[in-house]
Biotite code that builds the C-alpha atoms (Angstrom):
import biotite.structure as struc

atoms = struc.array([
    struc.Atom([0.000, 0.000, 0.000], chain_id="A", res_id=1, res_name="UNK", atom_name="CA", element="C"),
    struc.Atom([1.806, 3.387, -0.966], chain_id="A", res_id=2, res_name="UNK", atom_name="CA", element="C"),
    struc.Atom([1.877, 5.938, 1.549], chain_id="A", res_id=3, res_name="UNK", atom_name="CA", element="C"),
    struc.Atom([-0.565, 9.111, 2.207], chain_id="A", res_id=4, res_name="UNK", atom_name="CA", element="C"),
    struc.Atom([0.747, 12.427, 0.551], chain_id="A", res_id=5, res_name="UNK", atom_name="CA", element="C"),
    struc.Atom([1.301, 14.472, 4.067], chain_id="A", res_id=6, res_name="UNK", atom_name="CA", element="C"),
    struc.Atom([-0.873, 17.289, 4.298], chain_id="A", res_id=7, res_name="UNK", atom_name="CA", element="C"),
    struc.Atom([0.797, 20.926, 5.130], chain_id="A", res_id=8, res_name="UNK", atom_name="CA", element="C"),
    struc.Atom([-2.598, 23.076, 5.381], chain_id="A", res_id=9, res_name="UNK", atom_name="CA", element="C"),
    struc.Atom([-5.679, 22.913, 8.001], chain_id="A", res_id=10, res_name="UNK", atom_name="CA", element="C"),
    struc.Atom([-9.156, 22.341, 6.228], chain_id="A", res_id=11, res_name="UNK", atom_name="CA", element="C"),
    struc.Atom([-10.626, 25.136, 8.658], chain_id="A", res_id=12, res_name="UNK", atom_name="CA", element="C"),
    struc.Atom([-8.462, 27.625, 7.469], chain_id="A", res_id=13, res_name="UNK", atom_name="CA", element="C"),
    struc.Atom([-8.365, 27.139, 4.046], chain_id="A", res_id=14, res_name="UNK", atom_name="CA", element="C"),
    struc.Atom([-12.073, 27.536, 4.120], chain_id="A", res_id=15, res_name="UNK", atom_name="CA", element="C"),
    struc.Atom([-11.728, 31.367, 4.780], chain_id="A", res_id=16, res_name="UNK", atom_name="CA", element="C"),
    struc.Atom([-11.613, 33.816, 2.087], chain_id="A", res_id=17, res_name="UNK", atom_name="CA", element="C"),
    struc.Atom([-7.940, 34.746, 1.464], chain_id="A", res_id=18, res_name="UNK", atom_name="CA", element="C"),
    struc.Atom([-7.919, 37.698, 3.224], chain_id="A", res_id=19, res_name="UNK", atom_name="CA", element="C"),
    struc.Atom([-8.900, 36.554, 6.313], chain_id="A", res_id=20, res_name="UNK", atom_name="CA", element="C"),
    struc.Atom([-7.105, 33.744, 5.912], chain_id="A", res_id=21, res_name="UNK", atom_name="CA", element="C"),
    struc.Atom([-3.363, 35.479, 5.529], chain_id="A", res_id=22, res_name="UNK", atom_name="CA", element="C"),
    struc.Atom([-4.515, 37.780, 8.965], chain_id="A", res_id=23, res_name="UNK", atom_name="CA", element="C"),
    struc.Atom([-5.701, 34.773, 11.037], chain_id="A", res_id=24, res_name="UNK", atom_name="CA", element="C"),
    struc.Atom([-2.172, 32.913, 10.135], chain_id="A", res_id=25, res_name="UNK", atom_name="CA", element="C"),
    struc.Atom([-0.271, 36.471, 10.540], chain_id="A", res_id=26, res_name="UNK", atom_name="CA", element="C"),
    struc.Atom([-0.860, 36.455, 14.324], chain_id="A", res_id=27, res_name="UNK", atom_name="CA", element="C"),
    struc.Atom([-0.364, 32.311, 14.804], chain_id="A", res_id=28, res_name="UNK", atom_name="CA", element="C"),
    struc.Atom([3.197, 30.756, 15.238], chain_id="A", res_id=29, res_name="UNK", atom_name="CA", element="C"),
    struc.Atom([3.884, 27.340, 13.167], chain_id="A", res_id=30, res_name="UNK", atom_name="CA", element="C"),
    struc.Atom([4.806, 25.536, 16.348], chain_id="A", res_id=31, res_name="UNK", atom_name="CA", element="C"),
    struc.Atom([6.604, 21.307, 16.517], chain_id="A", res_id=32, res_name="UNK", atom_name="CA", element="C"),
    struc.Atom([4.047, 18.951, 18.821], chain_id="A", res_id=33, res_name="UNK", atom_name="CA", element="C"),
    struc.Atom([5.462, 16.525, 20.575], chain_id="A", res_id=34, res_name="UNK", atom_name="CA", element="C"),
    struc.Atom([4.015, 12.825, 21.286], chain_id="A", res_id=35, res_name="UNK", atom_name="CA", element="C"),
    struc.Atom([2.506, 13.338, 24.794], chain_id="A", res_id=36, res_name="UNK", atom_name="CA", element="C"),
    struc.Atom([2.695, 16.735, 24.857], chain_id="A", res_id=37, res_name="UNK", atom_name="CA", element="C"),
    struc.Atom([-0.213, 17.874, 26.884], chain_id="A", res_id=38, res_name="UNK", atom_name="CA", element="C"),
    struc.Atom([-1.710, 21.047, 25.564], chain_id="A", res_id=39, res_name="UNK", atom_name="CA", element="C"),
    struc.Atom([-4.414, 22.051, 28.604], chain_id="A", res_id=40, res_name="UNK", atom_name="CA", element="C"),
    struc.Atom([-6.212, 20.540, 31.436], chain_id="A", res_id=41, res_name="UNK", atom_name="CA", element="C"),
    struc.Atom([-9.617, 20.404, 32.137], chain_id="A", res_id=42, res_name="UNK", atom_name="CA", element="C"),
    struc.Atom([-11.342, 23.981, 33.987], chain_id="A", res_id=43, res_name="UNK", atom_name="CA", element="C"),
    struc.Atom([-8.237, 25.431, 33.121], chain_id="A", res_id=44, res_name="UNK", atom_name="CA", element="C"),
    struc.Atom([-7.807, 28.443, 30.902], chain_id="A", res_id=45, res_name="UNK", atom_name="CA", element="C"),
    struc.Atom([-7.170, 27.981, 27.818], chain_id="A", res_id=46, res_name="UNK", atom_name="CA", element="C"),
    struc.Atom([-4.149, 30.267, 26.909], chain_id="A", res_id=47, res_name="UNK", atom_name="CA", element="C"),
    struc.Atom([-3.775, 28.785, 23.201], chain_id="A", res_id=48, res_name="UNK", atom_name="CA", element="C"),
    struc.Atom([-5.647, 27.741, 20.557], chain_id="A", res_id=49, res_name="UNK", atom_name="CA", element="C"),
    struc.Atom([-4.250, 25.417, 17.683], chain_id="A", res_id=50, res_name="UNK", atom_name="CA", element="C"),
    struc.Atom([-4.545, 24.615, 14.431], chain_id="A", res_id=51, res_name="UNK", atom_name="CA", element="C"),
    struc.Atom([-3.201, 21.393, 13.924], chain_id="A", res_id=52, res_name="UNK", atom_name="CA", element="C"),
    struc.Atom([-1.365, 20.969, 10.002], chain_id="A", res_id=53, res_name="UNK", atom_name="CA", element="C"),
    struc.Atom([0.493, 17.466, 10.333], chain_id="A", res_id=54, res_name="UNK", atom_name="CA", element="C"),
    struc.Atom([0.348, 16.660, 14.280], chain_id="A", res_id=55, res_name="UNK", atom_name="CA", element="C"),
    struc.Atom([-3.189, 15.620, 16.131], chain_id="A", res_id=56, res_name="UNK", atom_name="CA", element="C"),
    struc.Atom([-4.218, 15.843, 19.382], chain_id="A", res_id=57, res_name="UNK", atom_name="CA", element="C"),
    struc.Atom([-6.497, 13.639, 22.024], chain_id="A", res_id=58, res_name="UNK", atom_name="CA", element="C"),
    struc.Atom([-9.262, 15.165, 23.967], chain_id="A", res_id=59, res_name="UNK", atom_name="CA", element="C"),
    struc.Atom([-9.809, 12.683, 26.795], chain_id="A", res_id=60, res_name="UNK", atom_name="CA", element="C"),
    struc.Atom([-11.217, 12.309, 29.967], chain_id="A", res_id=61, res_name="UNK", atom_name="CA", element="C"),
    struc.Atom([-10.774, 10.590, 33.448], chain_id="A", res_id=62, res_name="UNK", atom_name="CA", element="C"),
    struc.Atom([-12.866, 9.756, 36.416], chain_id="A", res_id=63, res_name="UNK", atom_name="CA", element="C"),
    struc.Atom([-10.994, 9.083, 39.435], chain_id="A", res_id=64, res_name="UNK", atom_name="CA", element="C"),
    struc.Atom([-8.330, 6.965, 39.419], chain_id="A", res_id=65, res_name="UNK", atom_name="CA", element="C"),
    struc.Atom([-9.117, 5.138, 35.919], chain_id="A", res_id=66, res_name="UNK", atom_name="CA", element="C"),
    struc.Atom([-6.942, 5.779, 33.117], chain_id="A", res_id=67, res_name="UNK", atom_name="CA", element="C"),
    struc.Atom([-8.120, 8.777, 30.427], chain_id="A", res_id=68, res_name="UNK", atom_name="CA", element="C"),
    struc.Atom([-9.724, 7.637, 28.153], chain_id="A", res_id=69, res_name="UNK", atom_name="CA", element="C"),
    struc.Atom([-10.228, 9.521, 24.707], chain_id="A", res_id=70, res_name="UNK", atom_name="CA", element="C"),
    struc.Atom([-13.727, 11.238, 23.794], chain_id="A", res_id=71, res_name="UNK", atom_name="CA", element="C"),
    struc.Atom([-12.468, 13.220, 20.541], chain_id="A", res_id=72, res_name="UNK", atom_name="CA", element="C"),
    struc.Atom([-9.884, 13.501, 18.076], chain_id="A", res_id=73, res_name="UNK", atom_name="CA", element="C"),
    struc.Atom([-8.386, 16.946, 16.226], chain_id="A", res_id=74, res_name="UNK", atom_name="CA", element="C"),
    struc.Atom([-6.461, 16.605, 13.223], chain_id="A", res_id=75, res_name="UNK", atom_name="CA", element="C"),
    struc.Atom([-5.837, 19.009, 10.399], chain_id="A", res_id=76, res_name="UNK", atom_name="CA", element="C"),
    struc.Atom([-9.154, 18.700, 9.699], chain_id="A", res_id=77, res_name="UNK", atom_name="CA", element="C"),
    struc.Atom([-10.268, 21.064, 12.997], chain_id="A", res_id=78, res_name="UNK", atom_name="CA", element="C"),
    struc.Atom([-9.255, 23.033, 16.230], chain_id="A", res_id=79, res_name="UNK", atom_name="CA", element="C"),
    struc.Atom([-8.158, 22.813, 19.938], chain_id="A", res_id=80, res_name="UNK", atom_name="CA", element="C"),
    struc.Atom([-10.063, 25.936, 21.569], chain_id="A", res_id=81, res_name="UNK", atom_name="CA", element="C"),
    struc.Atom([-13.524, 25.351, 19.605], chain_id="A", res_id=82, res_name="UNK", atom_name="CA", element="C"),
    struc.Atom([-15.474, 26.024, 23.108], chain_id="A", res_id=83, res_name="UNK", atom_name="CA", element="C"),
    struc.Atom([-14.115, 29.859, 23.109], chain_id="A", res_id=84, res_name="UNK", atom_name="CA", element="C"),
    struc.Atom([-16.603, 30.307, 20.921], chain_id="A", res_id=85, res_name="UNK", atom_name="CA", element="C"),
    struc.Atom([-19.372, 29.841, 23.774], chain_id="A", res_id=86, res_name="UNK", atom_name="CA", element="C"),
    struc.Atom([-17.417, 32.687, 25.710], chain_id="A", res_id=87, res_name="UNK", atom_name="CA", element="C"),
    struc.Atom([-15.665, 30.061, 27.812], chain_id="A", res_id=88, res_name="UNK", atom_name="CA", element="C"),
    struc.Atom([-12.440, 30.266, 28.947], chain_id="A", res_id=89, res_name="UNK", atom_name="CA", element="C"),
    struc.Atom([-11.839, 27.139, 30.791], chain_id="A", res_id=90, res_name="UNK", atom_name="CA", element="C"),
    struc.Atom([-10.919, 23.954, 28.906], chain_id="A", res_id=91, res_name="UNK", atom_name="CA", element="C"),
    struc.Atom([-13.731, 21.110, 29.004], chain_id="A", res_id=92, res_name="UNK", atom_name="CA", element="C"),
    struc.Atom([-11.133, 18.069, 28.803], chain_id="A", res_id=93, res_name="UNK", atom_name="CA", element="C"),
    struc.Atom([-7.547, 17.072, 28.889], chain_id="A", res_id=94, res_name="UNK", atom_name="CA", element="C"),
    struc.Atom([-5.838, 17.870, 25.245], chain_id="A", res_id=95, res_name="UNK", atom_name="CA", element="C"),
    struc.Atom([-2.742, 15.351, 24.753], chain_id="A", res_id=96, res_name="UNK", atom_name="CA", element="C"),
    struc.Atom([-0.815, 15.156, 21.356], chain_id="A", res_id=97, res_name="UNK", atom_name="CA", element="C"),
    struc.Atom([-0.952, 11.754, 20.195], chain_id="A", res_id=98, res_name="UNK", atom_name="CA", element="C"),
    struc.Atom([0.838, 12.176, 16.948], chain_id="A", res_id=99, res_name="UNK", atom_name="CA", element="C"),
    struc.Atom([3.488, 14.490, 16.867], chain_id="A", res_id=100, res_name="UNK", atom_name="CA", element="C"),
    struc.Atom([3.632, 17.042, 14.082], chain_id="A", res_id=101, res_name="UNK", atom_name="CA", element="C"),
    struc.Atom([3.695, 20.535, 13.018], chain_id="A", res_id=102, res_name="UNK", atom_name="CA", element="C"),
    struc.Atom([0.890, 22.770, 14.356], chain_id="A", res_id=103, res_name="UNK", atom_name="CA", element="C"),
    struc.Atom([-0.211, 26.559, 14.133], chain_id="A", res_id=104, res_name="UNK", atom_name="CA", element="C"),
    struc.Atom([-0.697, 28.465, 18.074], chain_id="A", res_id=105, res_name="UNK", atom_name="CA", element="C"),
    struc.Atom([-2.657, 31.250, 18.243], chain_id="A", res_id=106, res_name="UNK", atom_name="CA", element="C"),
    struc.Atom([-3.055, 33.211, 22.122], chain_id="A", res_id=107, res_name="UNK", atom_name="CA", element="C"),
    struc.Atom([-7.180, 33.215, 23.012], chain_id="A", res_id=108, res_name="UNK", atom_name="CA", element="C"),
    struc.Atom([-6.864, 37.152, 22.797], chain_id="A", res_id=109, res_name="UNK", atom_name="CA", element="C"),
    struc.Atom([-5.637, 37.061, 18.866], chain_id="A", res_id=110, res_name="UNK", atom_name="CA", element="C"),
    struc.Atom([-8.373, 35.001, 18.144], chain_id="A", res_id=111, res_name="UNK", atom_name="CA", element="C"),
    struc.Atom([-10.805, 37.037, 19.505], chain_id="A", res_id=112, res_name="UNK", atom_name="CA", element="C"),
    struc.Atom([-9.871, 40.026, 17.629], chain_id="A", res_id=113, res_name="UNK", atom_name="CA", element="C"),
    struc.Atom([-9.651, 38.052, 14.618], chain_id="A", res_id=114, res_name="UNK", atom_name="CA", element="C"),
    struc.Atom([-13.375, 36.683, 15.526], chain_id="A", res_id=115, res_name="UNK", atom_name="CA", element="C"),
    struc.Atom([-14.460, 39.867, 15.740], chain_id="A", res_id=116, res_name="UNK", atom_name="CA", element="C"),
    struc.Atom([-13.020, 40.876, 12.157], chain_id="A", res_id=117, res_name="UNK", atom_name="CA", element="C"),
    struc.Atom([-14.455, 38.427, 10.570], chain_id="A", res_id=118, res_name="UNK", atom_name="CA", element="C"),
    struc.Atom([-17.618, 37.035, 9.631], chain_id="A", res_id=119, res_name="UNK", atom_name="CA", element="C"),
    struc.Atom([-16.259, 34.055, 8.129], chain_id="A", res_id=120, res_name="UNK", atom_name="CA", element="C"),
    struc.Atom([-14.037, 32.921, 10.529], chain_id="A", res_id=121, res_name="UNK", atom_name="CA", element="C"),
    struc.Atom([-17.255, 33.470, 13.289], chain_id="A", res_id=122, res_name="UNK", atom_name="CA", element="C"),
    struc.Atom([-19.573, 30.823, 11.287], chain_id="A", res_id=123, res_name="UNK", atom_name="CA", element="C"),
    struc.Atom([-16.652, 28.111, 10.486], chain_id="A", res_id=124, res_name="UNK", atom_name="CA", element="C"),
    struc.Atom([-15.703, 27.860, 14.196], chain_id="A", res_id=125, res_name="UNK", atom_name="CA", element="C"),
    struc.Atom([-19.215, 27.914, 15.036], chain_id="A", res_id=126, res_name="UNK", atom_name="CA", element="C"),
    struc.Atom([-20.033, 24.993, 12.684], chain_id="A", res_id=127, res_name="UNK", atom_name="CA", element="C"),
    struc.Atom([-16.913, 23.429, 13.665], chain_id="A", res_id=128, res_name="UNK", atom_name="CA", element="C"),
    struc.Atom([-17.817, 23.273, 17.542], chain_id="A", res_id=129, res_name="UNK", atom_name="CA", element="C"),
    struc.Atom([-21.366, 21.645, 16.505], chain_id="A", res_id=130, res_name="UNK", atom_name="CA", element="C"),
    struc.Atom([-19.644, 19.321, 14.869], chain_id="A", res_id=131, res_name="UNK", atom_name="CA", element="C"),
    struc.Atom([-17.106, 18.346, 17.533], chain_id="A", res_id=132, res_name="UNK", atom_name="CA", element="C"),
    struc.Atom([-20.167, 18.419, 19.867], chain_id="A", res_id=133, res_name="UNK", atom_name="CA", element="C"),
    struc.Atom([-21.937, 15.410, 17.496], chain_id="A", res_id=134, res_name="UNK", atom_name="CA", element="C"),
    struc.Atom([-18.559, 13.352, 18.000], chain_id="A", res_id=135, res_name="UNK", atom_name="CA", element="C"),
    struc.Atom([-18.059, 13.918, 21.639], chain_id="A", res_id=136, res_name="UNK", atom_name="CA", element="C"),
    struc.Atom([-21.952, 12.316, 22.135], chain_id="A", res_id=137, res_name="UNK", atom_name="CA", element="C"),
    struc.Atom([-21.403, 9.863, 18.842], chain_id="A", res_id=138, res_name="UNK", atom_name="CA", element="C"),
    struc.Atom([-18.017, 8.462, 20.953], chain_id="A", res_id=139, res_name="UNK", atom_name="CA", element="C"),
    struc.Atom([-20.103, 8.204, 23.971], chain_id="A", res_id=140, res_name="UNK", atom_name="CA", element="C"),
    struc.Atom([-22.974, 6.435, 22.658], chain_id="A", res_id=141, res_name="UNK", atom_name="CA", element="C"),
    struc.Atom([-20.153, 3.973, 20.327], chain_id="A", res_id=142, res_name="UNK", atom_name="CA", element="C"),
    struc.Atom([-17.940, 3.368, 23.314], chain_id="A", res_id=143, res_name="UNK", atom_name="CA", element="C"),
    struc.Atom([-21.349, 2.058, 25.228], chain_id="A", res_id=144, res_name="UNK", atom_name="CA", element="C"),
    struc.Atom([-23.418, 0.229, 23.170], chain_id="A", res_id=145, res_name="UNK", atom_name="CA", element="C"),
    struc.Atom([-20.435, -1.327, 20.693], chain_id="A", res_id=146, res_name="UNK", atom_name="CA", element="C"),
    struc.Atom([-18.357, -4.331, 20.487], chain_id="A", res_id=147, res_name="UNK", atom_name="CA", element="C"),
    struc.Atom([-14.775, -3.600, 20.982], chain_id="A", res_id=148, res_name="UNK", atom_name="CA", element="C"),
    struc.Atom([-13.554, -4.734, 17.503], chain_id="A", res_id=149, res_name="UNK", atom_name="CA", element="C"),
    struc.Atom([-16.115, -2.488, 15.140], chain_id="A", res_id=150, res_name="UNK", atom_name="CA", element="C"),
    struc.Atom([-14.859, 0.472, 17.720], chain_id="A", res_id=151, res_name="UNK", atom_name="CA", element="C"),
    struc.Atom([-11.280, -0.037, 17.458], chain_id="A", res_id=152, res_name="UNK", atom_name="CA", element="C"),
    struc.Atom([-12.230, -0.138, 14.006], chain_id="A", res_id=153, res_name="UNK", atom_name="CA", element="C"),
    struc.Atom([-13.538, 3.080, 14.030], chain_id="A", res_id=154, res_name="UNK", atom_name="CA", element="C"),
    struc.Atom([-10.689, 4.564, 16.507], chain_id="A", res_id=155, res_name="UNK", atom_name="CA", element="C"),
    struc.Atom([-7.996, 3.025, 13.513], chain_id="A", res_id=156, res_name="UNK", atom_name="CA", element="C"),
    struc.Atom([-10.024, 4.974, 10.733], chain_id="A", res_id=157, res_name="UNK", atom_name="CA", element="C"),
    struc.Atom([-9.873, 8.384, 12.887], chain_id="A", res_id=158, res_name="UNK", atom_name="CA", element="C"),
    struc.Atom([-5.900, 7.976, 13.279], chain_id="A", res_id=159, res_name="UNK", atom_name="CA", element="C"),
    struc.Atom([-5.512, 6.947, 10.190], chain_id="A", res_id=160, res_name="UNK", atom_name="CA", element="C"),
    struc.Atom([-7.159, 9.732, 8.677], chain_id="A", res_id=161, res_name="UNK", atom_name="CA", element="C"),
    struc.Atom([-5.019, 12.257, 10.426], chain_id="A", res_id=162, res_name="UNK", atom_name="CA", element="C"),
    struc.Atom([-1.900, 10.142, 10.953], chain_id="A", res_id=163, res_name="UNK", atom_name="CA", element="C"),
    struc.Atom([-1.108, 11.341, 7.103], chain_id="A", res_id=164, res_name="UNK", atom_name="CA", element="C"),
    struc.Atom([0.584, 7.481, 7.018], chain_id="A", res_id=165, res_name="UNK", atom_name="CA", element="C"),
    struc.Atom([-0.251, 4.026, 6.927], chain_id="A", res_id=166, res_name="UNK", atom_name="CA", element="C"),
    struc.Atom([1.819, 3.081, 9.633], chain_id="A", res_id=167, res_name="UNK", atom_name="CA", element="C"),
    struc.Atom([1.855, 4.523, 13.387], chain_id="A", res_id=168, res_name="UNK", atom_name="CA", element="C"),
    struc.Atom([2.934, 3.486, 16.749], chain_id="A", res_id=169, res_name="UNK", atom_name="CA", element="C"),
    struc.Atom([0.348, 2.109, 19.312], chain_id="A", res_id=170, res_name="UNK", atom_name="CA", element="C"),
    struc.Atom([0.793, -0.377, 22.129], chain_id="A", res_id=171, res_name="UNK", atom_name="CA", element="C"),
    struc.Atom([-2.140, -2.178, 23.613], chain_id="A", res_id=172, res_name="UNK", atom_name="CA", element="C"),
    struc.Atom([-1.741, 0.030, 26.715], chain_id="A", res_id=173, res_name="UNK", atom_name="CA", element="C"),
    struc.Atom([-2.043, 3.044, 25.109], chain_id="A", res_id=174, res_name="UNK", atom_name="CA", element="C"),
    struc.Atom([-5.253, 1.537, 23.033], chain_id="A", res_id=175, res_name="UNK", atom_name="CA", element="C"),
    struc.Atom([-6.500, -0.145, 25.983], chain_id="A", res_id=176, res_name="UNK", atom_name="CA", element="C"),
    struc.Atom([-6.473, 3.255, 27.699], chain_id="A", res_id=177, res_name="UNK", atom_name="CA", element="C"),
    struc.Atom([-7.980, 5.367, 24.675], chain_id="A", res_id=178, res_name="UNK", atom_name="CA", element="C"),
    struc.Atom([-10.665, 3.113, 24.201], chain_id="A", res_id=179, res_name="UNK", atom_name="CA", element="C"),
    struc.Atom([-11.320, 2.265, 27.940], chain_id="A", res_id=180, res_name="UNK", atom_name="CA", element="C"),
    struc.Atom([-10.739, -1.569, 27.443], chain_id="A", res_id=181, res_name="UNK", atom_name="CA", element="C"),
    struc.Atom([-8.353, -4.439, 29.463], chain_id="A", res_id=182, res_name="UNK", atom_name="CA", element="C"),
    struc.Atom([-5.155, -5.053, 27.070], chain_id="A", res_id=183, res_name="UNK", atom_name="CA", element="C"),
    struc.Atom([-6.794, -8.206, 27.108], chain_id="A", res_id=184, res_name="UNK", atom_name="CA", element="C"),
    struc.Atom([-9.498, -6.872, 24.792], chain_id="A", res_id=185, res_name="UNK", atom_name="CA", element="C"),
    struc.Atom([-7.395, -5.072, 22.656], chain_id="A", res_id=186, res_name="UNK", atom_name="CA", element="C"),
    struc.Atom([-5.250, -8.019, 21.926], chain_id="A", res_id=187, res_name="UNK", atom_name="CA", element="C"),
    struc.Atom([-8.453, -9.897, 20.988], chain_id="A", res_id=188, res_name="UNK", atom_name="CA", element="C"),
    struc.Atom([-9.615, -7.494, 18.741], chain_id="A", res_id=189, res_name="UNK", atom_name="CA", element="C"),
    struc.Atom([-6.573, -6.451, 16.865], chain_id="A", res_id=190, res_name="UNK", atom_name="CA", element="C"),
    struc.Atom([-5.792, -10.028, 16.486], chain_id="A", res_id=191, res_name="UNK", atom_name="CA", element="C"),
    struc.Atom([-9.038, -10.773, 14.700], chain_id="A", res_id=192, res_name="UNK", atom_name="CA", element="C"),
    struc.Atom([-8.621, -7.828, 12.534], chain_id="A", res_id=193, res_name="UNK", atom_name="CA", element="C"),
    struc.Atom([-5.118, -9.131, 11.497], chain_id="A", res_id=194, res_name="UNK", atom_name="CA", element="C"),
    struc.Atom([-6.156, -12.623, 10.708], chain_id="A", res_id=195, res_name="UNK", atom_name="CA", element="C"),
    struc.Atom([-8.636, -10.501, 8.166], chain_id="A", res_id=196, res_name="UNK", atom_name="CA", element="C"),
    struc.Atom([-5.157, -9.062, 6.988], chain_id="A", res_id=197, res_name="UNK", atom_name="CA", element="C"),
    struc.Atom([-6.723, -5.460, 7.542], chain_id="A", res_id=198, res_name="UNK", atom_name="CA", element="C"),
    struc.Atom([-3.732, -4.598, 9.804], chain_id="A", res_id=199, res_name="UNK", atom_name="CA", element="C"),
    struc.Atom([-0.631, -5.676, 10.328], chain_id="A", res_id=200, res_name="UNK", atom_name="CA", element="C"),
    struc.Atom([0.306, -5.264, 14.109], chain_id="A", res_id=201, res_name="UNK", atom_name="CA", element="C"),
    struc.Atom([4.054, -6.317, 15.845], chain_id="A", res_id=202, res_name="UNK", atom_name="CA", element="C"),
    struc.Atom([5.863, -4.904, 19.024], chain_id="A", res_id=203, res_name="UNK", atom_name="CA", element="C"),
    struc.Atom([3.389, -1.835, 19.009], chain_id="A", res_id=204, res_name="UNK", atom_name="CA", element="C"),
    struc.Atom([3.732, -1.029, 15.497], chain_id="A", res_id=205, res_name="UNK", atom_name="CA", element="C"),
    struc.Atom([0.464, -0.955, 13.050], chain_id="A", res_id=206, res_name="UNK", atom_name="CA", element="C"),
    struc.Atom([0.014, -0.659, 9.572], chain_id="A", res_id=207, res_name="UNK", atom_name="CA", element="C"),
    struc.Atom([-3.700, -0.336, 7.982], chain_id="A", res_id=208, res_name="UNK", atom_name="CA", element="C"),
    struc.Atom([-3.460, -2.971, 4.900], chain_id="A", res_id=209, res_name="UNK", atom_name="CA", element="C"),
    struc.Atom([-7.098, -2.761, 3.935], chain_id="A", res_id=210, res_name="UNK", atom_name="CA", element="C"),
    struc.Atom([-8.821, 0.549, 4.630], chain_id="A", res_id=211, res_name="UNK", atom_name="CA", element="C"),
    struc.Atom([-11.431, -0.755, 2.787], chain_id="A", res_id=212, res_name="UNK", atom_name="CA", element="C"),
    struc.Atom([-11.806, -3.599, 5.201], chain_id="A", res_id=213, res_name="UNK", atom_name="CA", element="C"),
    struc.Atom([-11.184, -1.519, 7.949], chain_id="A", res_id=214, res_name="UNK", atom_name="CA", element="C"),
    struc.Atom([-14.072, 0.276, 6.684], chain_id="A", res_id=215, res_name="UNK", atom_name="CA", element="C"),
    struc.Atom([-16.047, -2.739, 6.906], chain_id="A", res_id=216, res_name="UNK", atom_name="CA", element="C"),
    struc.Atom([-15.319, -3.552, 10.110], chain_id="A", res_id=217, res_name="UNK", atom_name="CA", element="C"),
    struc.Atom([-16.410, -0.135, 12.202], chain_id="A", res_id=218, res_name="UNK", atom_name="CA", element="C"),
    struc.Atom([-19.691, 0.429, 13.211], chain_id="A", res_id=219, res_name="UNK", atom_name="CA", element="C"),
    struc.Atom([-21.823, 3.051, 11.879], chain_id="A", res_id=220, res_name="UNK", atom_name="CA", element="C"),
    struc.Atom([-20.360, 5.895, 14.150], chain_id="A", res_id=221, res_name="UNK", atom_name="CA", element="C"),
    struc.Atom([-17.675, 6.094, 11.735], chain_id="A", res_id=222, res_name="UNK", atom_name="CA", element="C"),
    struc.Atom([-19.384, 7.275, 8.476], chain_id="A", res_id=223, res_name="UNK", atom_name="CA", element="C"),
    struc.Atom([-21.666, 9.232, 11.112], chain_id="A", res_id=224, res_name="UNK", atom_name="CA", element="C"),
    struc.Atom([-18.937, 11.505, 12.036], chain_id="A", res_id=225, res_name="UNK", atom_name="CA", element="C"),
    struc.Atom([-17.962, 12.146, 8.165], chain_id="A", res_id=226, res_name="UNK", atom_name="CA", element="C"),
    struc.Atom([-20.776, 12.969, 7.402], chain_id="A", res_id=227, res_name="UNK", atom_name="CA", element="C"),
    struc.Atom([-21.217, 15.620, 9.825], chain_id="A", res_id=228, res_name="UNK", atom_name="CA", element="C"),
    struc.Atom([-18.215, 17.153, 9.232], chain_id="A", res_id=229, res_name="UNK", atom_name="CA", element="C"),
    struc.Atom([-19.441, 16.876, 4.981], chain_id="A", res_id=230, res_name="UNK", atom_name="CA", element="C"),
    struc.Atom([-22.488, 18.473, 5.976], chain_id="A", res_id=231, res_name="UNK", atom_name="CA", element="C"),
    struc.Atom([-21.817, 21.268, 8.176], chain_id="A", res_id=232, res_name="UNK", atom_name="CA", element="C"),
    struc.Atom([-18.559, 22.257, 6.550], chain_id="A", res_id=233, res_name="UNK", atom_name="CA", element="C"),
    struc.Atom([-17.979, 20.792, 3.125], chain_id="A", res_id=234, res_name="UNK", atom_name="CA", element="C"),
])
């Protein structure tokens, strides 16, 4: 399978005219995130918000002592700091890069003027938060009422699409964690999905062989999420 062309631009952005486009990315900083990197904590202020171009970030949550586990995804395809457009300072989850990459920061108080500037920045975050609203409840709903192997199906498909490669490192810990699972599980799962030869996964390395298959294999939650983001911003 040949490799994804890596993307350089965010799909939010590029959907402003040019002119608002070249003063939003005047006032943001192209900035390297690193694996782990955790960008803000829950009811904290936000000081940043990011565009992400090649890296993507986690948005998960914990209660108590359990591990986080992940509720939303942000590629190049969105934004960390959506909720500012509710007036809200404070951060609603725990932001943690999961695939390192490039990434444009902007501080909350650029964005605001640049909000206020423009019209056409004001609707596409607007849309953008409804639509990371519908995945934040779609991810709830999945990670309830799903078998584990159509949902790590669906969790593949979301890295995947902003991973901007075929292949990317994941242990069963870390999956275990995003999706809320034992490691037990996760071994079960990604070993039935490799006998299908729709992955290929050794020593915490995958590759999707089949995104077809992979395809397949998810749930509906998946094309649910797509299609949202098709709708509201295509």
């Amino acid at each position: 399978m040949s490799e994804q062309k890596q993307h350089v631009a965010n799909r939010l952005i590029d959907r402003l005219t040019r002119k608002d486009r070249d003063a939003l990315v005047s006032h943001c900083e192209t900035v390297e995130l690193s694996f782990g990197q955790v960008l803000c904590e829950p009811r904290n202020p936000l000081r940043f918000a990011y565009f992400p171009l090649t890296a993507f970030i986690s948005l998960v949550t914990s209660i108590g002592e359990r591990l986080p586990m992940e509720m939303g995804l942000i590629g190049n395809e969105g934004m960390l700091g959506a909720t500012l457009m509710l007036g809200v300072d404070d951060a609603p989850l725990r932001a943690v890069v999961q695939g390192k990459g490039t990434a444009l920061k902007i501080s909350v108080s650029q964005l605001r003027r640049r909000l206020l500037e423009s019209p056409k920045l004001r609707k596409t975050l607007h849309r953008y938060l409804y639509v990371q609203i519908e995945q934040l409840s779609t991810s709830a709903a999945c990670n309830h009422f799903h078998r584990l192997e159509p949902r790590l199906a669906r969790w593949l498909l979301m890295t995947h699409d902003r991973a901007h490669s075929d292949h990317f490192r994941l242990t069963h810990a870390y999956l275990a964690g995003m999706l809320g699972v034992r490691r037990s599980g996760i071994t079960v799962a990604a070993g039935a999905l490799q006998r299908d030869l729709i992955i290929e996964y050794t020593r915490g390395e995958i590759s999707i062989l089949d995104r077809e298959g992979l395809e397949a294999a998810c749930c509906e939650c998946y094309a649910a999420t797509i299609g949202d983001y098709g709708r509201m911003l295509a």
